[in-house]
C-alpha positions in Angstrom: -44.2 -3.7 7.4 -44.3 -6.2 4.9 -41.6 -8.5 4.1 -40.7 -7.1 1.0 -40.6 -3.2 2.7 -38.5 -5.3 5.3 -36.0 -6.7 2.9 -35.8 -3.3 1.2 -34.9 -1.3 4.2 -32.6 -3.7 5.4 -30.5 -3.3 2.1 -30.7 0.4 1.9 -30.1 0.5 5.7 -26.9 -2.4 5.1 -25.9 -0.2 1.6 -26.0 3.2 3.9 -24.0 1.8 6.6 -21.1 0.7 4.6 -21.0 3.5 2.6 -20.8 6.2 5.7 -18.0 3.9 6.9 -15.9 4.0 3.5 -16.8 7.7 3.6 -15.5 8.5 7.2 -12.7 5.3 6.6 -11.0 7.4 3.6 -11.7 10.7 5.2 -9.5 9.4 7.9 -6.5 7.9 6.0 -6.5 11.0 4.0 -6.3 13.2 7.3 -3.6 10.7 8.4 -2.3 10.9 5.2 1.9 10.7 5.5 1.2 10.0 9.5 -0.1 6.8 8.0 2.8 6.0 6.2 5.3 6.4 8.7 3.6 4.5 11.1 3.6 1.4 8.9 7.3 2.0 8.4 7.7 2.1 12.0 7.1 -2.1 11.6 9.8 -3.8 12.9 10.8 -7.1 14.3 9.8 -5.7 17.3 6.2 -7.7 17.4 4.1 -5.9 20.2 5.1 -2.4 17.6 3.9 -4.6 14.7 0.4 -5.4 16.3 0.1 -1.5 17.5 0.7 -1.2 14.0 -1.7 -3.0 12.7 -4.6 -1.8 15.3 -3.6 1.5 14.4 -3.8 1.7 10.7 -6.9 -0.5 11.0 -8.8 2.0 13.2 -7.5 5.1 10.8 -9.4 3.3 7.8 -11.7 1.3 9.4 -11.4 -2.4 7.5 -9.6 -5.4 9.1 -10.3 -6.7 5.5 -8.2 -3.7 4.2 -5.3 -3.7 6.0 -4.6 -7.5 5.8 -5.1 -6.8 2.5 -2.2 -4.3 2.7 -0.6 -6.3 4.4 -0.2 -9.5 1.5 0.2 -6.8 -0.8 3.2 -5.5 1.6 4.8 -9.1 2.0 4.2 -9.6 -2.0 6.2 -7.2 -2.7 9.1 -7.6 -0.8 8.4 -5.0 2.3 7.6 -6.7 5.2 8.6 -10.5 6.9 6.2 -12.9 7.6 6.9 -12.4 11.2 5.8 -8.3 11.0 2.9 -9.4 8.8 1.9 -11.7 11.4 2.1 -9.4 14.2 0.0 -6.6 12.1 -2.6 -9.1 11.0 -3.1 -9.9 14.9 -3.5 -5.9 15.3 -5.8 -5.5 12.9 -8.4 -7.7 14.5 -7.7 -5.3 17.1 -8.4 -2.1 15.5 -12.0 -3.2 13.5 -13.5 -3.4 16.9 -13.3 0.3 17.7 -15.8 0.4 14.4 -18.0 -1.7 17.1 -17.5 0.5 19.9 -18.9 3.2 17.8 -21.9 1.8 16.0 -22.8 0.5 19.6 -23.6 4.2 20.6 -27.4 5.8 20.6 -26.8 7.9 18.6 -29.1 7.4 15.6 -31.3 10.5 16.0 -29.0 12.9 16.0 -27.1 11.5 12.6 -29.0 14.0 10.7 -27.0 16.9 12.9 -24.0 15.3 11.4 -24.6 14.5 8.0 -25.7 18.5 7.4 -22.9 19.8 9.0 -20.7 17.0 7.1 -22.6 18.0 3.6 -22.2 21.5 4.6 -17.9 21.5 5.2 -17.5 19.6 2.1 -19.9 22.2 -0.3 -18.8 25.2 1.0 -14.8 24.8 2.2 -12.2 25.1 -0.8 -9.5 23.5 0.9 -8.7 19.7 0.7 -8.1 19.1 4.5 -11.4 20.9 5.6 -13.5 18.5 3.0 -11.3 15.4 3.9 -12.7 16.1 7.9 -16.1 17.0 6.8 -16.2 13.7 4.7 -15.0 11.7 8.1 -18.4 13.9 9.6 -21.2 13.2 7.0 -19.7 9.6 6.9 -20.3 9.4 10.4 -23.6 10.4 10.3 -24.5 8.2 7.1 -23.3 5.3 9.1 -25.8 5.6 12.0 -28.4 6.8 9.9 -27.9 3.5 8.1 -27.9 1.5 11.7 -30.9 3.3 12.3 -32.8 2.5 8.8 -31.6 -1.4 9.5 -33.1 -1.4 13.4 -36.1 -0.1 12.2 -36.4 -2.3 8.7 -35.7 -5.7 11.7 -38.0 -4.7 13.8 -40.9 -7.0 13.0 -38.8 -9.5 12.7 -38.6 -10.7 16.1 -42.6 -10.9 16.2 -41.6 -13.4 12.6 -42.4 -17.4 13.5 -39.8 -18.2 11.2 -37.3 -16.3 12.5 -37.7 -17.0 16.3 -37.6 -20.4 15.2 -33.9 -19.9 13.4 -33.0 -17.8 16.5 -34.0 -21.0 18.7 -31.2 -23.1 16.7 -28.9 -20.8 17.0 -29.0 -20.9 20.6 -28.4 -24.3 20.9 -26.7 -25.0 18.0 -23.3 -22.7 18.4 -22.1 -24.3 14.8 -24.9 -22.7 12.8 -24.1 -19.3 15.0 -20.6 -19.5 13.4 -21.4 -21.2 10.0 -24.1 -17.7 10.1 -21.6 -14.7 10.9 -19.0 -16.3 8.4 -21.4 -16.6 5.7 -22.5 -13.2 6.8 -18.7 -11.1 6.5 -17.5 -13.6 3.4 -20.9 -11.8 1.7 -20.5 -8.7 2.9 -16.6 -8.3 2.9 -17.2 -6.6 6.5 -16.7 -8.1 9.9 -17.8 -4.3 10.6 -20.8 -4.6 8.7 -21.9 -7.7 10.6 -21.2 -7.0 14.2 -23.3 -3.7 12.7 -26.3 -6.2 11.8 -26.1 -8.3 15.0 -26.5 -4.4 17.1 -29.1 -3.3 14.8 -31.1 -6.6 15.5 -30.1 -6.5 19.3 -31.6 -3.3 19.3 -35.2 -4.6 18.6 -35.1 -7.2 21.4 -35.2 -9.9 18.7 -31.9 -11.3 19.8 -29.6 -12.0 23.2 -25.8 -12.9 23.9 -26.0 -16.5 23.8 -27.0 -16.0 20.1 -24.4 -12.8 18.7 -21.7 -14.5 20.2 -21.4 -17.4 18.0 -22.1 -15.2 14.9 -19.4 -12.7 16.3 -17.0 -15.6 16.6 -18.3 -16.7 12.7 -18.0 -13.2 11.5 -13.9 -13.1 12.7 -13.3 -16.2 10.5 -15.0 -14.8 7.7 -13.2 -11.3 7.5 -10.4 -14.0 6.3 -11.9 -14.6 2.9 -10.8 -11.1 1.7 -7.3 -11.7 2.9 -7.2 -15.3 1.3 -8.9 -14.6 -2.2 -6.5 -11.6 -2.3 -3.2 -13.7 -1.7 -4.5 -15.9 -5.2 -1.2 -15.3 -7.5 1.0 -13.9 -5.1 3.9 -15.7 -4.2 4.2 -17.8 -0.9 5.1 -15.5 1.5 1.9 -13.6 0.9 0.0 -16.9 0.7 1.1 -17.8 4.0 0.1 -14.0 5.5 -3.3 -14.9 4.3 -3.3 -18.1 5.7 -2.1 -16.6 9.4 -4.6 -14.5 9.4 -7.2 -17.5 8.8 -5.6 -19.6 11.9 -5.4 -17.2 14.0 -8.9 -16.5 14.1 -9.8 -20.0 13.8 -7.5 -20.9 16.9 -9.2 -18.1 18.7 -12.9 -18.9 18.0 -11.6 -22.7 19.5 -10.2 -21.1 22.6 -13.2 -19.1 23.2 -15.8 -21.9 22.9 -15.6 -23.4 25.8 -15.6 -19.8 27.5 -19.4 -18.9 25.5 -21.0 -18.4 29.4 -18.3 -16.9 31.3 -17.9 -14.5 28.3 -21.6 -13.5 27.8 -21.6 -13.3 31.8 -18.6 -10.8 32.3 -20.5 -8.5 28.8 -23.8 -8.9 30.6 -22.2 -7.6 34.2 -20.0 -4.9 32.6 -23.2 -3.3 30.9 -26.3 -4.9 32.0 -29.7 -4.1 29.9 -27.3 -2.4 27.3 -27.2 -5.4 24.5 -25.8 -3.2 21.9 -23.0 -2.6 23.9 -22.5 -6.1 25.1 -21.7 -6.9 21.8 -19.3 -4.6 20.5 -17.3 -5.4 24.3 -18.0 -9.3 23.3 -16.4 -8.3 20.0 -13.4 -6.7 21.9 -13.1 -9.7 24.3 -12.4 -11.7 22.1 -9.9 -9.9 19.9 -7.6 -8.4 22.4 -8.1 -11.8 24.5 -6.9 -13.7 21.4 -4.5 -10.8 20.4 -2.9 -11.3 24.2 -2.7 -15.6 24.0 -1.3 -16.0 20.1 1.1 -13.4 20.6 3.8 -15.3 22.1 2.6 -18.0 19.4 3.7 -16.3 16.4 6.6 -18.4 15.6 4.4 -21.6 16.2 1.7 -20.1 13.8 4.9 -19.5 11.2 6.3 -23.1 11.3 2.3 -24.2 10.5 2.1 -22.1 7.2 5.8 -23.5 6.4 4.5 -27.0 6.7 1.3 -26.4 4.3 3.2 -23.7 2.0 5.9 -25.6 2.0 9.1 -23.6 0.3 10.7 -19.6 0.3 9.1 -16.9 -2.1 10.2 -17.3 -5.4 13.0 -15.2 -7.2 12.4 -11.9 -7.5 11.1 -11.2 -10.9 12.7 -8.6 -13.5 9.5 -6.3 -13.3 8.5 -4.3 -10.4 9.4 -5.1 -6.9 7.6 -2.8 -4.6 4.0 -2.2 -6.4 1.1 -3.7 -6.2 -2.3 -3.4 -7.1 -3.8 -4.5 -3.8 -2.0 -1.0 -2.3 -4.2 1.1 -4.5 -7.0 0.7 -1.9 -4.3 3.2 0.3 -3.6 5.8 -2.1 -0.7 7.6 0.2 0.9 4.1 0.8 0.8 3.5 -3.2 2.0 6.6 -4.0 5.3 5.7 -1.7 5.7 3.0 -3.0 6.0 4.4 -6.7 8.9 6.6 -5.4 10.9 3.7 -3.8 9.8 1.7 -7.3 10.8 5.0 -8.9 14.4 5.0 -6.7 15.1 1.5 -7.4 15.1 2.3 -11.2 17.3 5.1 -11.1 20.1 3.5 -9.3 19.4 1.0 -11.7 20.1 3.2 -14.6 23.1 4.9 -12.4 24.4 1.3 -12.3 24.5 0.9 -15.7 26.3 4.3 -16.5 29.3 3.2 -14.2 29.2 -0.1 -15.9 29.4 0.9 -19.2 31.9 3.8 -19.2 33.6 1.2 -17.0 33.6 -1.4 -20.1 34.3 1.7 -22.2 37.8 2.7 -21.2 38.8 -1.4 -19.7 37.1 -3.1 -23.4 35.3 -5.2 -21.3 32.3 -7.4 -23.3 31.3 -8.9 -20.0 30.3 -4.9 -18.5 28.9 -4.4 -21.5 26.5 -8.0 -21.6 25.9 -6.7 -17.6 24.3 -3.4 -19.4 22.2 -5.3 -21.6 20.7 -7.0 -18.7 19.9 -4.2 -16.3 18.3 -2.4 -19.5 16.3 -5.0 -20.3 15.0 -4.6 -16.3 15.1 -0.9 -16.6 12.6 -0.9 -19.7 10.0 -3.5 -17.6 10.4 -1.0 -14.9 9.6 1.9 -16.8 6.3 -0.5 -18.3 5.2 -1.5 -14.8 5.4 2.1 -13.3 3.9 4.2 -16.0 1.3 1.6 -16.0 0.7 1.8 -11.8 0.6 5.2 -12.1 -2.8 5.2 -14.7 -4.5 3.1 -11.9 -3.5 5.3 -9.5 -4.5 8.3 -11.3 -7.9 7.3 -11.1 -7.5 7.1 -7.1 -8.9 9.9 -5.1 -5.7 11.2 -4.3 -4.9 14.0 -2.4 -3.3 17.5 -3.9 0.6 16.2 -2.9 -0.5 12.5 -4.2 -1.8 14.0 -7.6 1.4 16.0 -7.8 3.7 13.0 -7.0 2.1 11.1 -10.1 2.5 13.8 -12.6 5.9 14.8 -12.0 6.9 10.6 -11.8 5.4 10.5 -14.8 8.2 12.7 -16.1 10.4 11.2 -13.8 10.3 8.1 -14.9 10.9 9.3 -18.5 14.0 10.8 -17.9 15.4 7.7 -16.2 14.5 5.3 -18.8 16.5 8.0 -21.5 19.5 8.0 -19.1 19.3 3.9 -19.6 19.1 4.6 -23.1 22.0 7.1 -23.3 24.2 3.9 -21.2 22.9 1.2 -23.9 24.5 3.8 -26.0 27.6 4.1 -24.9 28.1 -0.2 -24.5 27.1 -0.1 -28.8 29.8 2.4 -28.6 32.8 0.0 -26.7 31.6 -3.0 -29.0 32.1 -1.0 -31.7 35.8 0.6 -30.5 36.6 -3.3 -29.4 35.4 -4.5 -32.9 37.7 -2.2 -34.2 40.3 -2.4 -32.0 39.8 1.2 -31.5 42.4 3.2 -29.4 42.8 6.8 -27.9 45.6 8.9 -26.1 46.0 9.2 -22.6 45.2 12.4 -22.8 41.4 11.2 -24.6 40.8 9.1 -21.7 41.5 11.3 -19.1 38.9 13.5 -21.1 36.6 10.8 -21.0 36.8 10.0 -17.1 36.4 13.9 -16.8 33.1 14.5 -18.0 32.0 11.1 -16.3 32.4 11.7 -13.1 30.5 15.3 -13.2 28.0 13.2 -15.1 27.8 10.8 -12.5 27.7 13.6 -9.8 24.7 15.0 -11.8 22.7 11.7 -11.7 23.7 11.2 -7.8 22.4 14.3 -7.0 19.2 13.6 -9.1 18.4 10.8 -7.2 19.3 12.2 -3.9 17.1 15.2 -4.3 14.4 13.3 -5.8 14.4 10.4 -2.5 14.7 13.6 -0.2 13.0 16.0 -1.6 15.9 18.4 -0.7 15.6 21.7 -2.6 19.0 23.0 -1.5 20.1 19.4 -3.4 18.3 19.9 -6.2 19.7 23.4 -6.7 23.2 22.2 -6.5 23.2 20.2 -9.6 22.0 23.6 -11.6 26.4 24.4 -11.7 27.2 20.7 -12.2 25.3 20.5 -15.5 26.6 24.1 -16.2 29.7 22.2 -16.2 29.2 19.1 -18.2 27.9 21.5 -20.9 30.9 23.6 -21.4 33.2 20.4 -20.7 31.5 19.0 -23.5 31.9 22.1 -25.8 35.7 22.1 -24.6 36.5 18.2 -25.5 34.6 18.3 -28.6 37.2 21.0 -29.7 40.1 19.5 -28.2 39.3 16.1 -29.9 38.5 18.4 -33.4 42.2 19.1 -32.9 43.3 16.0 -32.5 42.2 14.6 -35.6 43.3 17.8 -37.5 46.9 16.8 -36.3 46.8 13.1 -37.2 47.0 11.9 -33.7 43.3 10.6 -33.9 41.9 8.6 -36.5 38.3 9.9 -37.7 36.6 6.8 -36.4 38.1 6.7 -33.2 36.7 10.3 -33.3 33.1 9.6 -34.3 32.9 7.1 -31.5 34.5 9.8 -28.8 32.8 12.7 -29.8 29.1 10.4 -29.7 30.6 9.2 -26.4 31.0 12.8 -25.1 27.7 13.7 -26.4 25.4 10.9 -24.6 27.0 12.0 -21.3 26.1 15.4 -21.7 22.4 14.4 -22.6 22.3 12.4 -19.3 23.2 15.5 -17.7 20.3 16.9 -19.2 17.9 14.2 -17.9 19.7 14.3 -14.4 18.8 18.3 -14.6 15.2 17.8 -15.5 14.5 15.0 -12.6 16.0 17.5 -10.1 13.4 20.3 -11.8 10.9 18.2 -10.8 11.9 18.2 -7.8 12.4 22.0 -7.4 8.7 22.3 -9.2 7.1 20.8 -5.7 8.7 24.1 -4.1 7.4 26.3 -6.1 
């Protein structure tokens, strides 16, 4: 084979590879799906959880890079410590090397087996689970295949004058081992895709321990890069994340040095004339050895970042808090995170309907300036979720992630009217204090009537919504029953009024648009809970 045939079936080989491992990767996180979710919410200060955590989710979808990446994203926006990110960063370093233990099976000839059945689940099955687990098959098989095109595209490579000469420098240069497998994963993105290479070249002979290890070692500093161009205009928290995860692994590859023999001896003993597997157990090594002596570090590795990123994250700004883009790469993470983003602007909106039927019946500007505020944060809300859910649209989402972006599409909608309808009501009290507008005790007992069923409406809209709790949702069908015919009722009674004199037709105008704003909130509050009652059906 000629060099160019050689160069050609080592990108097709390298290109199959890492495509059969993003196929099986998102196979497997779709499988996980909500399991996937709940077990990053099970991250808490409890460390040893946080790096089960992170070997965990990094095994499900198969990327170090990824998760890390997930991980600033997390930290960005507000979710997770820098202690838990630390702890999950240290388990995902974990979790990439079971893509080792895989790859460093024989099992190249038979990946044809599984790509047909894979091909097979996924043209002929209808239902979503069925092609999600026939994707995690033909991706399995793609991936060997593609180890197998790469092991055949290096073999003459070792017979190569050139290359036996760079593999002779390696050897005794450790520095260009490590400057190689960084160089290597920064290119490629992959530590996976790497420690893949390094078997696929072990497998022709052409290589031996004393020269993956040093490139294994490189390749565990360069699955940083991801992690630190990622963290570029986030705020510090998630800078320093980044930066853990780069001294962590830089820590470990100066622990190990020293250890190169006895390391490559104890491989060598525990598989001998098995190279392939030497190095994916080298890989292991290393990363639960490391895993096992930073641990109890963490808090040393936190006071580090402090001293370079000196300062606290910066204040939380008026937009989104719990979205961002680098979550997209997990669609059933991102699509959680739109309903807490979702939540957060409801109770926002709520907020503002006490406030301002607060400043309504007390006069009070200062409620009313309060209401201007959250609106302005309500309407940035509304712009950053509508906008989140485009890109996520364009996701390959599941059938319960597609139908939790359409209906918060609506969602959202109705929340941002509510905060219209309480913007309404604070032009409302300017205008009764401008006026010096005043009403009966009888009018403001009215008032507080209606609002508190209108209130009860928009409790249970959010409630239901969070929950998803039909039997909740159902129970705000006779509390908007109400606010209807109690709007009906105190638009006559305040008809009457003014017929006898005791209201002046003003103060009226203002009451009866008061009346009528809460009972269109009740409307909104109605259709959120529909959409909730819609996933049911």
């Amino acid at each position: 084979m000629d060099t160019v045939g050689m160069i050609i079936g080592l990108i097709g080989g390298l290109g199959l590879f890492l495509y059969g491992m993003k196929l099986m990767g998102d196979g497997l996180e779709n499988v996980a799906g909500e399991k996937l979710k709940s077990i990053l919410e099970k991250v808490t200060s409890n460390r040893i959880m946080a790096v089960v955590v992170g070997a965990a989710v990094t095994a499900i979808i198969q990327s170090s890079s990824a998760t890390t990446v997930m991980v600033v994203g997390f930290v960005n926006a507000g979710l997770m410590n820098l202690s838990q990110a630390a702890g999950v960063i240290i388990g995902a370093n974990i979790g990439t090397t079971v893509t080792a233990q895989l790859v460093a099976f024989k099992l190249e000839d038979v990946a044809p087996i599984f790509i047909g059945i894979g091909t097979a689940i996924i043209l002929f099955s209808k239902n979503k689970k069925r092609r999600d687990l026939g994707n995690i098959i033909l991706g399995f098989g793609i991936l060997f295949m593609g180890l197998g095109v790469m092991s055949e595209a290096m073999t003459p490579m070792k017979d190569s004058p050139a290359f036996k000469d760079f593999i002779l420098m390696i050897g005794d240069n450790w520095i260009l081992g490590i400057i190689t497998g960084l160089a290597m994963t920064a290119v490629l993105q992959s530590s996976s895709a790497t420690t893949g290479l390094l078997i696929a070249l072990a497998s022709t002979g052409a290589i031996n321990m004393s020269v993956a290890l040093p490139v294994i070692f490189g390749c565990n500093i360069g699955t940083c890069v991801t992690a630190l161009l990622s963290s570029i205009g986030t705020n510090k928290t998630a800078r320093k994340a980044a930066l853990i995860h780069l001294i962590f692994n830089l820590a470990g590859t100066l622990v190990f040095l020293p250890l190169m023999t006895p390391l490559t001896h104890l491989v060598e003993s525990l598989t001998p004339g098995d190279i392939k597997r030497q190095i994916a157990n080298a890989h292991t090594v290393f990363n639960v050895t490391n895993t096992i002596v930073m641990l109890p570090l963490i808090n040393y590795l936190i006071i580090i970042v402090n001293k370079l990123i000196p300062g606290e994250a910066e204040i939380e700004k008026v937009g989104a808090a719990y979205l961002d883009d680098r979550l997209l790469e997990t669609p059933v993470i991102a699509s959680g995170q739109v309903i807490k983003e979702t939540i957060r602007m409801a109770n926002k909106a709520k907020e503002n309907l006490d406030l301002t039927m607060r400043g309504f019946l007390e006069n009070d500007e200062a409620l009313v300036k309060k209401v201007y505020e959250n609106e302005k944060i309500i309407n940035a809300l509304e712009y950053d979720i509508t906008n989140y859910l485009v890109k996520l649209s364009k996701s390959d989402l599941s059938d319960k992630e597609r139908g939790i972006v359409a209906s918060t599409f609506h969602v959202v909608n109705d929340i941002e009217r509510v905060g219209d309808h309480a913007k309404n009501i604070a032009e409302l009290t300017l205008e009764k204090i401008a006026k010096s507008l005043t009403y009966s005790k009888i009018a403001e007992d009215e008032a507080k009537h209606i609002f508190d069923y209108t209130l009860n409406a928009i409790t249970i809209a959010i409630e239901s919504y969070e929950t998803g709790d039909k039997f909740k949702a159902e129970s705000i069908i006779a509390v908007e029953a109400r606010i209807d015919v109690l709007e009906k009722e105190l638009r006559e009674n305040h008809i009457k009024r003014l017929n006898d004199g005791t209201c002046s037709a003003h103060a009226g105008a203002v009451f009866l648009d008061l009346i009528n704003n809460l009972e269109r909130i009740g409307d909104h509050a109605m259709n959120i809970a529909e959409a909730v009652l819609n996933k049911h059906r």
